[in-house]
N, C-alpha and C positions, 0 to 999 in steps of 0.2 A: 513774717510779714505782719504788720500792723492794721489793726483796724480803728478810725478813730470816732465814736460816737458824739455828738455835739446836740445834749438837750438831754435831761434822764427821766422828762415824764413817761408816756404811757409806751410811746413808739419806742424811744431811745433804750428803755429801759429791757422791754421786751428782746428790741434786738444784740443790744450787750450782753445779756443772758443768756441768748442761744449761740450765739459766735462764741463765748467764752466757755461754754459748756463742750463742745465739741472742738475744744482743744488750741482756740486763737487766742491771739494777743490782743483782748482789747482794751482799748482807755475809752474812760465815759470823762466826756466834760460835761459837768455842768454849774452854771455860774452861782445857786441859789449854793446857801444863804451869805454867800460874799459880796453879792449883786440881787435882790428881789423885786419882784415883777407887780405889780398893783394889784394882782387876784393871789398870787400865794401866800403863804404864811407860816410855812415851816420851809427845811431842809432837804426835807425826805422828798427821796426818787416817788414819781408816779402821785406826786397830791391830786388827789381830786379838786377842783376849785367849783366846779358846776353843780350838777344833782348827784348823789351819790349811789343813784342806780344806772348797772348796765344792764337794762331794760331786760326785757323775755328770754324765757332758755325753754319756751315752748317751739317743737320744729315746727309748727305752724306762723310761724312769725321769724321774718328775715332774720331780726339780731340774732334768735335764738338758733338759727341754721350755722349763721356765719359763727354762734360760739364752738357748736358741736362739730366745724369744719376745723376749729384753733385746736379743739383740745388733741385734734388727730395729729395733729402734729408735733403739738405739745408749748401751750402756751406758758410762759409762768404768770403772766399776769391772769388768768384767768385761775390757775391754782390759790395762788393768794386773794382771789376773790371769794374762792368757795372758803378759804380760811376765814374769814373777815367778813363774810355773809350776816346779814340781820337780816328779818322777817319783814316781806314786801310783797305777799302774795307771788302771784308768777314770774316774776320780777326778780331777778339776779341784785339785788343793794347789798351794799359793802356799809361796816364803820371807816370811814376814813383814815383814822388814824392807824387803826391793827391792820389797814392796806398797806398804806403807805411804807409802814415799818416794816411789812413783811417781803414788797418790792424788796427795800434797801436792802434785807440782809441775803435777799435770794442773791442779787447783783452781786451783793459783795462776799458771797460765799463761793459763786462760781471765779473770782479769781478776778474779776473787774477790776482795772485800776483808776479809781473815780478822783480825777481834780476838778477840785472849784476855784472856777475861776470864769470867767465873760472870755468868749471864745468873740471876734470882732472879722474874722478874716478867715478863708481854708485856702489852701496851700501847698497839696499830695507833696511831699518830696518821694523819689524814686516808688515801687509797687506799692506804698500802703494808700489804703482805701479810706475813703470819710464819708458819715453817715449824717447827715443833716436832718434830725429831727426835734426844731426847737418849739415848734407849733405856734399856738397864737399869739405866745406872750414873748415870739422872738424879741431882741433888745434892740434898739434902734440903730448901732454903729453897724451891727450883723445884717439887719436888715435894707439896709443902704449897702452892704456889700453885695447882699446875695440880689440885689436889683440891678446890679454894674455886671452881674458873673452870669444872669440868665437872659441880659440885652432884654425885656421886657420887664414892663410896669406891674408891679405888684395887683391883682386885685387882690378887693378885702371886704368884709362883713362886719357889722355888729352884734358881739354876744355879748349875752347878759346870765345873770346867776339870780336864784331864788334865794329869797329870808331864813331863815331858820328862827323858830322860838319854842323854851324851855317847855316841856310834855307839863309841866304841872302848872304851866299859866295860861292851858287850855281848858277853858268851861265846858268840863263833859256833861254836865248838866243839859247842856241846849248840844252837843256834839253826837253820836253814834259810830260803832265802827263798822266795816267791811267794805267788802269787795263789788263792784260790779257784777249782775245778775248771781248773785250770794256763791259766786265762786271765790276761791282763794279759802284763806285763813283769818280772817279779817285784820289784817294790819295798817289799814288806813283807815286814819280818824276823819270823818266828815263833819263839816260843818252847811248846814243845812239852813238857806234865805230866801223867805217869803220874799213875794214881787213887791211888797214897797221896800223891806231891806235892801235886795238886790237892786233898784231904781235907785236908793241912797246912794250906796257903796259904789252903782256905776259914775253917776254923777260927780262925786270927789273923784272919781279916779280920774275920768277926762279933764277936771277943772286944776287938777296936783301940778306941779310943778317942778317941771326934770332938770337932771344935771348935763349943761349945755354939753356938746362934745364935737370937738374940731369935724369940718370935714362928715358930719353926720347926715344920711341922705337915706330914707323910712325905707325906700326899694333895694336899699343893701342886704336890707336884714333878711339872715336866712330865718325860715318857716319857723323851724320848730322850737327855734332860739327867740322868736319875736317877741321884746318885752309886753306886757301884759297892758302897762296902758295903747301901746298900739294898736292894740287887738280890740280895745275896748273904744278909741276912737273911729274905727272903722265902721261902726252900728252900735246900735243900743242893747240888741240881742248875739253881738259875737263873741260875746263871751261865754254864752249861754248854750251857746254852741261850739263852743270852745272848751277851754280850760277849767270851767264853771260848769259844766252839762250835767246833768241832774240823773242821764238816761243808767238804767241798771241797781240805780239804787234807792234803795226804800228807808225811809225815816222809821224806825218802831215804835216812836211815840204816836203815828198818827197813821202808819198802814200807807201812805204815801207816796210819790215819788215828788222831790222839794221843786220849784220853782228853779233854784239851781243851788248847787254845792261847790262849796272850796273845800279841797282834800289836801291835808297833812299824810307826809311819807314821813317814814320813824328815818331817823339821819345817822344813829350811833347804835351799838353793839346795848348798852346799858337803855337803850329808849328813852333817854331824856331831854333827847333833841327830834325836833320835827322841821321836817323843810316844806315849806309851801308850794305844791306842785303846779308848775306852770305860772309861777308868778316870778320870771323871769323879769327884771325893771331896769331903770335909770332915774328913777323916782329920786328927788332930794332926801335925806336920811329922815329930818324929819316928816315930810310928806310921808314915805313909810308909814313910819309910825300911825298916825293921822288915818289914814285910810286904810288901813290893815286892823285895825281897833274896831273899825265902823262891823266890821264882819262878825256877826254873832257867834261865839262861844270863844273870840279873840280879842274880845273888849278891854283886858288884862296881859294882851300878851306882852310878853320877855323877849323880845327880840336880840341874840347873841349872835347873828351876824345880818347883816341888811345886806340887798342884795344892790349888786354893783352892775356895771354895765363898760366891755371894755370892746376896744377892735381887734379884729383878728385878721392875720393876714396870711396869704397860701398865692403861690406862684399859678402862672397858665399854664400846666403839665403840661398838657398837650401838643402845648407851642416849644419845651422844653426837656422835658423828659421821655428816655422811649420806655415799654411796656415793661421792663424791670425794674424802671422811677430810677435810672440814673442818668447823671446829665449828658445830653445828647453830642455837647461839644468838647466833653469830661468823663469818661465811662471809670473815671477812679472814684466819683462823688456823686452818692447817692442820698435820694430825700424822704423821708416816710413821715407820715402822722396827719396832722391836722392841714400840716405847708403846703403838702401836695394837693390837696383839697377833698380830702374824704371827712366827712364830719363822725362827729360823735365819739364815744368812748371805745367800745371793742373796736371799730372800725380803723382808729389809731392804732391801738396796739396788732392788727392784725396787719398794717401794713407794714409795723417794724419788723413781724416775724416773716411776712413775705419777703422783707428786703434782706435781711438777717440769711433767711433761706438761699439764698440766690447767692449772696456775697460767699456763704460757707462753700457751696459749690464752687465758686471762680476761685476760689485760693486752694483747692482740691484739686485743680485744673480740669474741671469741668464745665459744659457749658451752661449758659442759666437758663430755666425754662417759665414759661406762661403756663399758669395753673389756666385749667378749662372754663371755658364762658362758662358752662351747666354750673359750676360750683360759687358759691358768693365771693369766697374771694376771688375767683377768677374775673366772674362778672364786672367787681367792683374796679378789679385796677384794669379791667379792661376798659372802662366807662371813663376815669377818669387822667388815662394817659390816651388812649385815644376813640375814645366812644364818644364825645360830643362834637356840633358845630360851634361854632362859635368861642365865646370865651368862657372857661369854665365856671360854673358855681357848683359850689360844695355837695356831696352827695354821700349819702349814708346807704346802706344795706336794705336794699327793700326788693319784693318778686321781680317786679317790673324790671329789670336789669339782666333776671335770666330767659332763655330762649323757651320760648311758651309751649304750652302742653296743652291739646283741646278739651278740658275738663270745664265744666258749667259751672257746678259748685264750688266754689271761691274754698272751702275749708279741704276739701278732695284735692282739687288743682294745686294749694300750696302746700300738702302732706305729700303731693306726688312729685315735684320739684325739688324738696327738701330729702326726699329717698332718695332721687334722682342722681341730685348734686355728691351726697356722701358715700352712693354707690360709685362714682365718679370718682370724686376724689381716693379711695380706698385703691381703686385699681390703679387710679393713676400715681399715687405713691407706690403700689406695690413695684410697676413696671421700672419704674426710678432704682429700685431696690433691687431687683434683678437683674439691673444694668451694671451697675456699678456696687455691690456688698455692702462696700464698708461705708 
């Protein structure tokens, strides 16, 4: 029996790896570089297009629960992330490129048979199964299919991606490194602006001058994706409270805490790329330029990638999909990633492995199960196939999604969820394991 995966970023690729490993037939489609998408730029399975961290691998904080729930399983995208790891404080960052490369050759050592080519249509002939994870940057003939195959209207968001510029066209002169409240290692460069700097730099930014985009409406944008002038026309101080916040960190030229900071994150294995955190835009290139300069100790910067601004689109699960994300009127074609509408990076890849998980079982002739609310992926695909009213918006890994524990202190409360969940999940795989051996 066949399994056909259709997308090979983060979901597709995950889940091609684990079907393929455990002994299926799978093909990966995917269309790059025959067919490329406005935010990629290579070939390779799994590019990152957006920030190049997958955020916290502390169990005090969701993502870092939801990684330690992947690796029990056995993630590869998260292996190839600790291969590919650069220094980011608590923060899981990958170089992009030794990711990417390291995806391809996992995929393609497990036995993947990957074509490229624009996949426009699915199709099951007789029991093989189809995996639908092309994510945001599906291609327009695909995505006018998959709008005819799920009888409802697409909702969609706007994402944007942060600048990157060259580590030595930063003025460490006027810059400092480290961490919030001097934890970490100090791998983030700050850039440090006095309240008339900052009054400058807000003022270009609200008066710059963005790149129009069809169909663009400010209440699409999800949160944490909000470009930066957005943020910045909503008050004169939300940035400042925002993306900008000053709080944790101390200037050492002046014993301090700045007025507000822009933070560079190291982008590459070698350190000689920085991406500007939280400066997510749609800003003109040259506008970039322009007001990214205004910013003290980036008065010179090298900018080698501007940041873009594209739509992203993900079906109504809920209305569509039951609780193992496959299609309700189709139980041979299944969805994971970004489509179904889980945001963010692990949060993709773990719904390929959940979906991956489930399919290996049905072609074992077993039946598929629902991981537990207690654990974050359970929570997460429980939320977002059927945990809300209305129409869905996209939703990443955070406490609030697990069933509560009467604990006061927010850092107790989220260490005892986090035990919680992977004493959960450990039994609940074992009992799978004693059902069935092999």
């Amino acid at each position: 029996m066949r399994v056909h995966v259709v997308g090979g970023g983060l979901a597709g690729s995950e889940a091609s790896h684990y079907l393929a490993k455990r002994g299926h037939r799978v093909i990966l489609h995917e269309m790059r570089p025959v067919k490329m998408t406005e935010v990629h730029k290579t070939g390779l399975l799994a590019e990152l297009v957006c920030s190049n961290s997958l955020k916290s691998e502390s169990l005090t904080n969701a993502e870092g629960l939801l990684k330690a729930e992947m690796r029990m399983i056995g993630s590869m995208i998260l292996e190839c992330a600790d291969e590919a790891r650069i220094p980011a404080g608590k923060a899981l960052a990958v170089d992009r490129e030794i990711f990417a490369e390291c995806v391809t050759k996992k995929v393609e050592e497990a036995g993947v048979e990957i074509i490229r080519e624009e996949v426009t249509q699915i199709n099951p002939k007789g029991d093989e199964i189809w995996i639908i994870a092309t994510g945001p940057a599906t291609s327009e003939p695909l995505a006018k299919f998959l709008k005819e195959l799920t009888g409802n209207e697409h909702l969609y968001f706007f994402d944007a991606v942060s600048p990157i510029v060259t580590a030595d066209s930063i003025d460490m002169e006027k810059a400092f490194r480290g961490d919030r409240y001097g934890q970490g290692s100090g791998d983030y460069i700050n850039c440090p602006l006095s309240e008339e700097e900052y009054e400058r730099f807000w003022k270009a930014l609200v008066r710059a001058q963005v790149i129009p985009m069809e169909d663009f409406d400010r209440k699409l944008l999800f949160e944490r994706c909000m470009p930066i002038e957005e943020i910045a026309r909503s008050g004169k101080d939300a940035l400042r409270f925002g993306p900008l916040r000053p709080v944790g960190l101390i200037d050492p030229k002046t014993g301090k805490e700045p007025y507000a900071v822009v933070q560079l994150r190291q982008d590459n294995l070698d350190g000689t790329l920085y991406s500007l955190v939280g400066f997510q835009t749609r800003l003109r290139w040259g506008e970039q330029e322009r007001v990214i300069r205004l910013i003290p100790c980036l008065e010179n910067a090298e900018i080698v990638r501007y940041g873009v601004m594209h739509r992203n689109i993900y079906i109504n699960s809920p209305a569509v999909l039951d609780v193992f994300m496959r299609l309700k009127k189709n139980p041979r074609i299944f969805f994971a990633g970004q489509i179904t509408g889980v945001e963010g990076y692990v949060e993709s890849a773990m719904s390929g492995l959940y979906v991956a998980f489930n399919v290996d079982r049905i072609l074992r002739g077993l039946e598929p199960v629902r991981f537990p609310k207690e654990t974050m992926m359970g929570a997460l695909t429980h939320y977002i196939t059927e945990g809300v009213r209305g129409d869905l918006r996209p939703m990443y890994a955070n406490f609030g999604l697990l069933p509560r524990i009467k604990i006061k202190d927010k850092l107790k409360r989220r260490k005892a969820l986090s035990e919680r969940a992977l004493k959960t999940l450990e039994e609940f795989l074992r009992s799978l394991l004693q059902q069935h051996p092999s």
